[in-house]
C-alpha positions as CSV (number, residue, x, y, z in Angstrom):
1,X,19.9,8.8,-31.5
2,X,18.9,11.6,-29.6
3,X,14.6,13.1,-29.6
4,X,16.0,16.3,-31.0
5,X,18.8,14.6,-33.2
6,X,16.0,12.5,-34.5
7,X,14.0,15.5,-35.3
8,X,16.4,18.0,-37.0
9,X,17.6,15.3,-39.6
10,X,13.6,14.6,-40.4
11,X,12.4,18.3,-40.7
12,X,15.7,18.5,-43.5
13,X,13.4,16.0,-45.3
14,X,10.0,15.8,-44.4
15,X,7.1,18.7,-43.3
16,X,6.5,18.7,-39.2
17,X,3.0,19.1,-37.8
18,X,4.7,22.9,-36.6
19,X,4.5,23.7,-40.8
20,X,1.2,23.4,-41.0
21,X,-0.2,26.7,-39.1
22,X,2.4,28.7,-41.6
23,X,1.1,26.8,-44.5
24,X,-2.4,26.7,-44.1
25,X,-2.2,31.0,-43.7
26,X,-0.4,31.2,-46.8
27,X,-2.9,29.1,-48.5
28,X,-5.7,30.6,-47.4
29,X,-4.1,33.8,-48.4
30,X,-3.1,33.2,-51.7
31,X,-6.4,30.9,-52.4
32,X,-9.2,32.9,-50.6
33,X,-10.4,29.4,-49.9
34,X,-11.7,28.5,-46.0
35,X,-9.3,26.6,-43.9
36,X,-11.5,23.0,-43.8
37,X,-11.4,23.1,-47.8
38,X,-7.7,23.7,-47.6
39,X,-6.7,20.8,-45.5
40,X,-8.6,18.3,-47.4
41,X,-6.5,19.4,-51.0
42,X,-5.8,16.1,-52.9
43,X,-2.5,15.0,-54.5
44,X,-4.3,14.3,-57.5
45,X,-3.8,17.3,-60.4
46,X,-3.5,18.2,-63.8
47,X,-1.2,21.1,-65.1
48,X,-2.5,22.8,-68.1
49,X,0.0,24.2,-70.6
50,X,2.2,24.9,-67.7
51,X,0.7,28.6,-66.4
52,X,-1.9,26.8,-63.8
53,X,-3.0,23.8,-62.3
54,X,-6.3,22.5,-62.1
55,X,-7.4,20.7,-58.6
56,X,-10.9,19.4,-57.9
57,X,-11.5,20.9,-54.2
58,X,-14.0,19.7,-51.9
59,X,-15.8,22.1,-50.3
60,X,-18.0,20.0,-47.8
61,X,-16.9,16.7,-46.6
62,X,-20.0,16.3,-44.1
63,X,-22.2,12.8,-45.5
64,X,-22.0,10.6,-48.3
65,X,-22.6,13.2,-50.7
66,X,-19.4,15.7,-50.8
67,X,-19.8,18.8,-52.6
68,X,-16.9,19.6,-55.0
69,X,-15.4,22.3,-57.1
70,X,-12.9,21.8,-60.0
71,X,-10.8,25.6,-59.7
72,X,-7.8,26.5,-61.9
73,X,-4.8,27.9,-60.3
74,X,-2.1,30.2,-61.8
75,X,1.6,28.9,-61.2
76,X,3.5,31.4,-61.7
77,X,7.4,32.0,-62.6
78,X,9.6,29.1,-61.3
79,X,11.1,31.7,-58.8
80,X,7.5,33.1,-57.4
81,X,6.1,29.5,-55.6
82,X,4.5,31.8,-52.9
83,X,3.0,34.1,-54.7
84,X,0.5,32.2,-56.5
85,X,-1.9,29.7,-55.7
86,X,-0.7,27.2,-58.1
87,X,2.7,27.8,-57.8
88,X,2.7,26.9,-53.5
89,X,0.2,24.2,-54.3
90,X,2.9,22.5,-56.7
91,X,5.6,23.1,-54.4
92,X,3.7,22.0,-51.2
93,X,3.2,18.3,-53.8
94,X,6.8,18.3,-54.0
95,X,7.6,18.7,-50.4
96,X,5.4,15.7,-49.1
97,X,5.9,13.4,-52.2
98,X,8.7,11.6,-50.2
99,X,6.0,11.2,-47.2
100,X,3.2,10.3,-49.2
101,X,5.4,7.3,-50.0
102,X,4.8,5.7,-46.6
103,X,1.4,7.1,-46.1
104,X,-0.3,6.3,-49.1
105,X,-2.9,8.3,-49.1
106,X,-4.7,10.7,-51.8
107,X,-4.4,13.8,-49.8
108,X,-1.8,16.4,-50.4
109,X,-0.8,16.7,-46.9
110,X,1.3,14.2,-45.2
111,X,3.8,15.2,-42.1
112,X,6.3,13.2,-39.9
113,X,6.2,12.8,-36.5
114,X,8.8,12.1,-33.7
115,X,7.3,8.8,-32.4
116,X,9.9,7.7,-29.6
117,X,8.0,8.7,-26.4
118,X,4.9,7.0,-27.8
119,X,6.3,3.6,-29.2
120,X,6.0,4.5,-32.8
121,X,8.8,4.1,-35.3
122,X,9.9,3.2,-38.8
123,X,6.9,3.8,-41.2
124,X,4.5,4.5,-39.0
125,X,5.7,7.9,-37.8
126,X,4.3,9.0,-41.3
127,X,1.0,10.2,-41.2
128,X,-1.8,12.2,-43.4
129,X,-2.9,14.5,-40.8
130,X,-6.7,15.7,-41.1
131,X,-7.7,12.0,-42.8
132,X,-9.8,11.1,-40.2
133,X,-10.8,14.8,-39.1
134,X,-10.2,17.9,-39.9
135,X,-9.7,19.0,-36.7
136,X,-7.0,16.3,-35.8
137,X,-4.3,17.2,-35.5
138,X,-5.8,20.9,-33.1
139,X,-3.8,23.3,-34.9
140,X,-3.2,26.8,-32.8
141,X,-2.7,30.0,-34.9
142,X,-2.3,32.1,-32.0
143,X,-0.1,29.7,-30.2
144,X,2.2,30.0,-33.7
145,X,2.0,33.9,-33.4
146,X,2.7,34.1,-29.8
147,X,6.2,31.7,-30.8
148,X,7.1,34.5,-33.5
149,X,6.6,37.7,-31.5
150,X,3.9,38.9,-33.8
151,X,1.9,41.8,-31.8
152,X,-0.7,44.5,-33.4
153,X,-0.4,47.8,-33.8
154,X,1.0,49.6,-30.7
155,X,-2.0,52.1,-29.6
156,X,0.4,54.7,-29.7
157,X,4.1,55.8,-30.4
158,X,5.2,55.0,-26.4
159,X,3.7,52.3,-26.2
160,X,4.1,48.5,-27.3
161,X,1.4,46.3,-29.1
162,X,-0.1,43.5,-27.9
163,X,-0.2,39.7,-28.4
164,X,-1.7,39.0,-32.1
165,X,-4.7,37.2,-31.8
166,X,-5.0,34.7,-35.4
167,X,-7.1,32.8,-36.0
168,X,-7.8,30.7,-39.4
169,X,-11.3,32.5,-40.0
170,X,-10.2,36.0,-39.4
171,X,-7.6,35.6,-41.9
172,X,-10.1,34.4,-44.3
173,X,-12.6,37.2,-43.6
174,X,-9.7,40.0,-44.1
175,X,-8.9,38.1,-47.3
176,X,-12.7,38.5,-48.3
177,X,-13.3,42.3,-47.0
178,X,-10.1,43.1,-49.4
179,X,-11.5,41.1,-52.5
180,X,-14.9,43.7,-52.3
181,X,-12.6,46.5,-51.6
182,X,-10.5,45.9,-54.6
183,X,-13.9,44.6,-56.8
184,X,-15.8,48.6,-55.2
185,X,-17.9,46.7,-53.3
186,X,-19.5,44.8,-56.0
187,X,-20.7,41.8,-54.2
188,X,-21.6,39.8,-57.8
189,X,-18.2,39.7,-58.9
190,X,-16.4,39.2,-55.2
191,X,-18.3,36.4,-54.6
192,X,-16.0,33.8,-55.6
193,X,-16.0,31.1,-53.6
194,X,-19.0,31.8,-52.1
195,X,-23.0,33.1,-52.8
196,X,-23.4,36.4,-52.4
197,X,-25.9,36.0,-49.8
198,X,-23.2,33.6,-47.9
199,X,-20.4,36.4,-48.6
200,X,-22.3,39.0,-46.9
201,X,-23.6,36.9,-43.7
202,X,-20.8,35.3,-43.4
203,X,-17.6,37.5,-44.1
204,X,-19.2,40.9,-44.7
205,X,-21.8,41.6,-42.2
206,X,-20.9,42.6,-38.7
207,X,-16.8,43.2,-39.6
208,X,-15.5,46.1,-38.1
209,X,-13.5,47.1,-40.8
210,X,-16.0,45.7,-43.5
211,X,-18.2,48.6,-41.8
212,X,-16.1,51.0,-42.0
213,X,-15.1,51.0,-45.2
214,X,-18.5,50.8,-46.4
215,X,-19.3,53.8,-44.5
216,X,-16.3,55.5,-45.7
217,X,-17.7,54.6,-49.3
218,X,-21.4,55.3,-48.8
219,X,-20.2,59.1,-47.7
């Protein structure tokens, strides 16, 4: 059987290490939550009269001691997986229960990879990406933009915009700028995830747009 053979029957069945840019954008999106906390979500959940699910996170993994948070995420209508937090979160379990399978491991996350060139097969082609690091597998935003033509905003109407730069944190920043927007700058209440002194040294401070609007507001 043919390397690309191989991989279109598997991607008809399993997630490829190419989903996981998409997927991690959307999460971060829907969740507000940074990218490291995302990619060490856990299989293990409880759904609560069926409107959310509740998922204990952890938010640092560094020593023995890991810091972790217990959040409750609406699901949703049955139709609106990616609109909700809860909702792509239950659908993400049901796309890698197969793989989890083979992998067993506790995390959520579990891809398969084409292991010809490199000897592996059968089982072993299975594997919980980020169990060892969270930086292993690299993933490359950009890369993934560049592959789907996204650009910016043309500079004007004769000319053309330019390669879209994306990157995990931005995306999390712009998801934080718009939660104070939405909240009127009330840091208190936007500060979800986060302090409020983190929000603002972090997310807030030094944002171009951040900056703006705050100007725009102060005015």
């Amino acid at each position: 059987m043919t390397w690309r053979r191989r991989l279109a029957q598997a991607e008809q069945l399993f997630l490829l290490k190419r989903d996981l840019v998409p997927i991690l954008i959307l999460l971060i999106a829907l969740t507000g939550r940074n990218v490291e906390t995302l990619k060490d979500l856990p299989a293990e959940h409880q759904i609560l009269e069926g409107t959310a699910v509740q998922i204990q996170l952890t938010k640092r993994r560094r020593g023995d001691q890991h810091w972790h948070e217990t959040v409750t995420w609406e699901i949703g209508p049955p139709h609106r997986e990616l609109d909700t937090p809860g909702g792509l979160y239950l659908l993400l379990h049901r796309l890698m229960t197969r793989g989890r399978t083979y992998t067993d491991s506790t995390a959520l996350w579990s891809i398969w990879r084409n292991g010809i060139a490199g000897g592996i097969t059968g089982i072993a082609e299975h594997m919980s990406p980020f169990r060892a690091s969270l930086s292993d597998p690299p993933l490359m935003p950009s890369e993934w933009a560049a592959g789907h033509s996204l650009l910016t905003d043309p500079p004007s109407e004769t000319e053309v915009g330019r390669p879209l730069t994306v990157t995990f944190g931005r995306i999390r920043t712009t998801i934080e700028v718009a939660r104070v927007k939405r909240l009127g700058g009330h840091l208190p209440s936007a500060a979800r995830s986060n302090s409020v002194e983190v929000l603002f040294g972090n997310y807030l401070r030094g944002d171009a747009s951040a900056a703006e609007w705050s100007a725009e507001t102060l005015t």
